[in-house]
C-alpha positions as CSV (number, residue, x, y, z in Angstrom):
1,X,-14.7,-21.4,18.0
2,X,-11.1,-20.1,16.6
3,X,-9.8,-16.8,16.5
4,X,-7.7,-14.9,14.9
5,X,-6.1,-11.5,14.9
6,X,-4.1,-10.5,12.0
7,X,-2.0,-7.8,11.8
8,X,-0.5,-6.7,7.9
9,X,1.8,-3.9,8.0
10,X,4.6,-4.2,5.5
11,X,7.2,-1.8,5.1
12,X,8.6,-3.5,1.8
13,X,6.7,-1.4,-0.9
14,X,9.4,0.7,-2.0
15,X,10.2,1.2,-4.6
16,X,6.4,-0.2,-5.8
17,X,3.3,1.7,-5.5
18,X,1.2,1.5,-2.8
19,X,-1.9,-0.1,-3.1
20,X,-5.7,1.8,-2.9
21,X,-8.0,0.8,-0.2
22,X,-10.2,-0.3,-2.9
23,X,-7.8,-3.1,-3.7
24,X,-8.9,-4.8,-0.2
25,X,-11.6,-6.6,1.4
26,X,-12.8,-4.3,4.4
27,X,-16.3,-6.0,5.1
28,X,-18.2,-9.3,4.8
29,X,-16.7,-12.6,4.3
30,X,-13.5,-13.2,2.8
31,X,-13.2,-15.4,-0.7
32,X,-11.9,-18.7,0.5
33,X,-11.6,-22.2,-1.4
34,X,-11.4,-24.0,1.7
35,X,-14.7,-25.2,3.8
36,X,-14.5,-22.5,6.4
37,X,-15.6,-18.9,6.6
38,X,-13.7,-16.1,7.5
39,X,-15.8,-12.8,8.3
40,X,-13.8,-9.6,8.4
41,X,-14.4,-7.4,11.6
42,X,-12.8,-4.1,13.4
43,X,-10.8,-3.3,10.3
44,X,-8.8,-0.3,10.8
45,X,-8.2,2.3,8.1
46,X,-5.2,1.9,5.0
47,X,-2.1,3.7,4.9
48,X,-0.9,4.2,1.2
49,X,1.7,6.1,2.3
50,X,5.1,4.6,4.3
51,X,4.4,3.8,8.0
52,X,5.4,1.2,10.5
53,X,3.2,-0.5,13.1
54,X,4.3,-1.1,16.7
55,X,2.7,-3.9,18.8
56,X,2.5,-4.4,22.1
57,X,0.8,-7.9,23.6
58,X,0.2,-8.9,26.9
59,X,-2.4,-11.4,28.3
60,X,-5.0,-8.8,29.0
61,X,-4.9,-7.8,24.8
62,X,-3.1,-6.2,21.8
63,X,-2.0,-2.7,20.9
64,X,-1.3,-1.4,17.8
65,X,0.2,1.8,17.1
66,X,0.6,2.9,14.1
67,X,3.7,5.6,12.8
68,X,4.6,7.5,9.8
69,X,7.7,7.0,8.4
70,X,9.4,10.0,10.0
71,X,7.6,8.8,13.4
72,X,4.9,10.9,13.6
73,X,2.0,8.6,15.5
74,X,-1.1,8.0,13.6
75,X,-2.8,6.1,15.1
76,X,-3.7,3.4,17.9
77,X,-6.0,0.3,17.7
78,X,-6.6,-1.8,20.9
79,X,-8.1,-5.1,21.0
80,X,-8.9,-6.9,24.3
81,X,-8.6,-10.5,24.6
């Protein structure tokens, strides 16, 4: 079986709007046209507000920290491999 971790954190919404967590698939299956299936799972929260995300990989797993724009931390996620 494949896996995949994505990561979206973009810091290029300036000077647009940014999006509502209701604009985004948080649960179930994603639409796809292709024949495979992708089912969302351990989705963390959305940040309408300007942030950056900081990750840190090793063999062992993944860490994402997540940081306002002034630096305050928000956040961490960690995903074990």
């Amino acid at each position: 079986m494949l896996s995949f971790l994505p990561i979206i954190s973009s810091a290029f919404f300036w000077p647009y709007n940014h999006p509502k967590a209701s604009k985004f698939h948080l649960a179930g299956q994603l639409p796809c046209s292709g024949p495979r299936d992708y089912t969302l799972a351990n989705v963390g929260p959305i940040d309408a507000t300007d942030n950056f995300t900081r990750l840190r990989v090793d063999l062992n797993g993944m860490k994402a920290e997540v940081y306002a724009r002034e630096g305050e931390h928000l956040r961490t996620r960690v995903h074990s491999f």
